[in-house]
GUKEVEX-392895 format. One line per 2 residues: number of its first residue (from 1); their letters; for each residue y, x, z of C-alpha. Coordinates in steps of 0.25 Angstrom, whole numbers. Example, Ala and Ser with C-alpha at 12.3 -4.5 7.8 and 13.67 -1.06 7.14 Angstrom:
BEGIN
1) as) -18/49/31; -4/55/29
This chain:
BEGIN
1) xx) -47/-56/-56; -45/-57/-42
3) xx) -34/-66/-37; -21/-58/-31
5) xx) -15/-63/-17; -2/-61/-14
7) xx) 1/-51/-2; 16/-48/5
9) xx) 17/-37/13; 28/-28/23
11) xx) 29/-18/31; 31/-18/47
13) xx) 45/-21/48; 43/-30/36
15) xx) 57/-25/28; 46/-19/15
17) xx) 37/-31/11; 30/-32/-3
19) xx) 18/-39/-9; 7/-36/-19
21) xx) -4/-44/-26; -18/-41/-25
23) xx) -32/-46/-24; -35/-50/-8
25) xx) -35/-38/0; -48/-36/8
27) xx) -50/-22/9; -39/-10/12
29) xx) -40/3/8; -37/16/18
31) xx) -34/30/11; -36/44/19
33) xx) -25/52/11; -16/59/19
35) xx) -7/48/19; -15/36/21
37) xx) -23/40/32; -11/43/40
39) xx) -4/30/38; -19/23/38
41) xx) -15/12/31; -23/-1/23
43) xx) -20/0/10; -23/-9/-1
45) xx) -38/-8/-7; -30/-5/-21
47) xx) -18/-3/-27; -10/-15/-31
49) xx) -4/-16/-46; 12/-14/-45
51) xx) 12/-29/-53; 5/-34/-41
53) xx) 14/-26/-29; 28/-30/-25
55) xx) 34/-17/-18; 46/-20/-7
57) xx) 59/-22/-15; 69/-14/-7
59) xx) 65/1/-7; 75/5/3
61) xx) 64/1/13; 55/10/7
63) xx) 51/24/9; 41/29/1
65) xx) 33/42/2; 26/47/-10
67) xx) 12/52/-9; 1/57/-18
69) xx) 9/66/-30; 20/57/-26
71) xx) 15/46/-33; 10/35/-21
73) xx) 23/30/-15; 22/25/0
75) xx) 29/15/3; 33/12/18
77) xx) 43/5/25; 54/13/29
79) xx) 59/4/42; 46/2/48
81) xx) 39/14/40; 27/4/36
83) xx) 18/10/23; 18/-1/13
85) xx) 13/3/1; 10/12/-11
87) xx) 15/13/-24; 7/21/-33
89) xx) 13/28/-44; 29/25/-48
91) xx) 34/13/-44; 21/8/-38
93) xx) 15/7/-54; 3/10/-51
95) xx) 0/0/-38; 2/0/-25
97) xx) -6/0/-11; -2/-7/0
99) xx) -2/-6/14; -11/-19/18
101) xx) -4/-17/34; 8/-21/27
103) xx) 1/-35/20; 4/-49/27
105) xx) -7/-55/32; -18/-44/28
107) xx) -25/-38/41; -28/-25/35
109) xx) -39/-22/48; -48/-32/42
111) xx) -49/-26/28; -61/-18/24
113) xx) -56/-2/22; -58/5/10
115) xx) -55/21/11; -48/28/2
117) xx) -51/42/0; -37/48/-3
119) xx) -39/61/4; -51/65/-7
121) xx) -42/61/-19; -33/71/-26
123) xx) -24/60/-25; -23/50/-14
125) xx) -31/39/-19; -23/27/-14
């Protein structure tokens, strides 16, 4: 099994910050749904169990717009309007994706880019 690293991350202002487990992160992932390719972000190559992802505590500086059958939750920063990460499915049970901009130390234009063909699927394929 590969060994997890401990990540921390925030947005802009730095008031949302929340961490996630995962195997070293070399690669990013860009999605061409109607939503992804306009705020063109770096997301993480996978999902990220829930066991492994700790959210930002205080939902008051959250908003959250849902997307695809109402199911992927958006989360964004509602001072300095940075997207954060998604929650898939109900409380993020199903894992989440992250925005790598928003990882401490990670330099996201140094990461291969592996596209992800939201815009074919019937469902946004995040």
């Amino acid at each position: 099994m590969e060994a997890k690293i401990d990540y921390q991350a925030s947005c802009h202002c730095g008031r949302v910050r929340f961490s996630f487990r995962s195997p070293a992160i070399t690669t990013a992932a860009r999605c061409d749904c109607s939503l992804c390719i306009r705020r063109a972000a770096w997301l993480s190559p996978r999902y990220i169990p829930a066991a492994d992802f700790t959210p930002h505590g205080n939902p008051s500086d959250l908003g959250c717009y849902l997307w695809n059958e109402q199911v992927l939750g958006n989360y964004f920063c509602r001072h300095c309007g940075i997207f954060a990460y998604i929650a898939d499915g109900e409380n993020g049970k199903d894992g989440y994706r992250v925005n790598l901009g928003c990882v401490e130390g990670l330099d996201t234009l140094a990461l291969a880019v592996k596209i992800i063909d939201g815009r074919s699927l019937p469902v946004a394929g995040h």
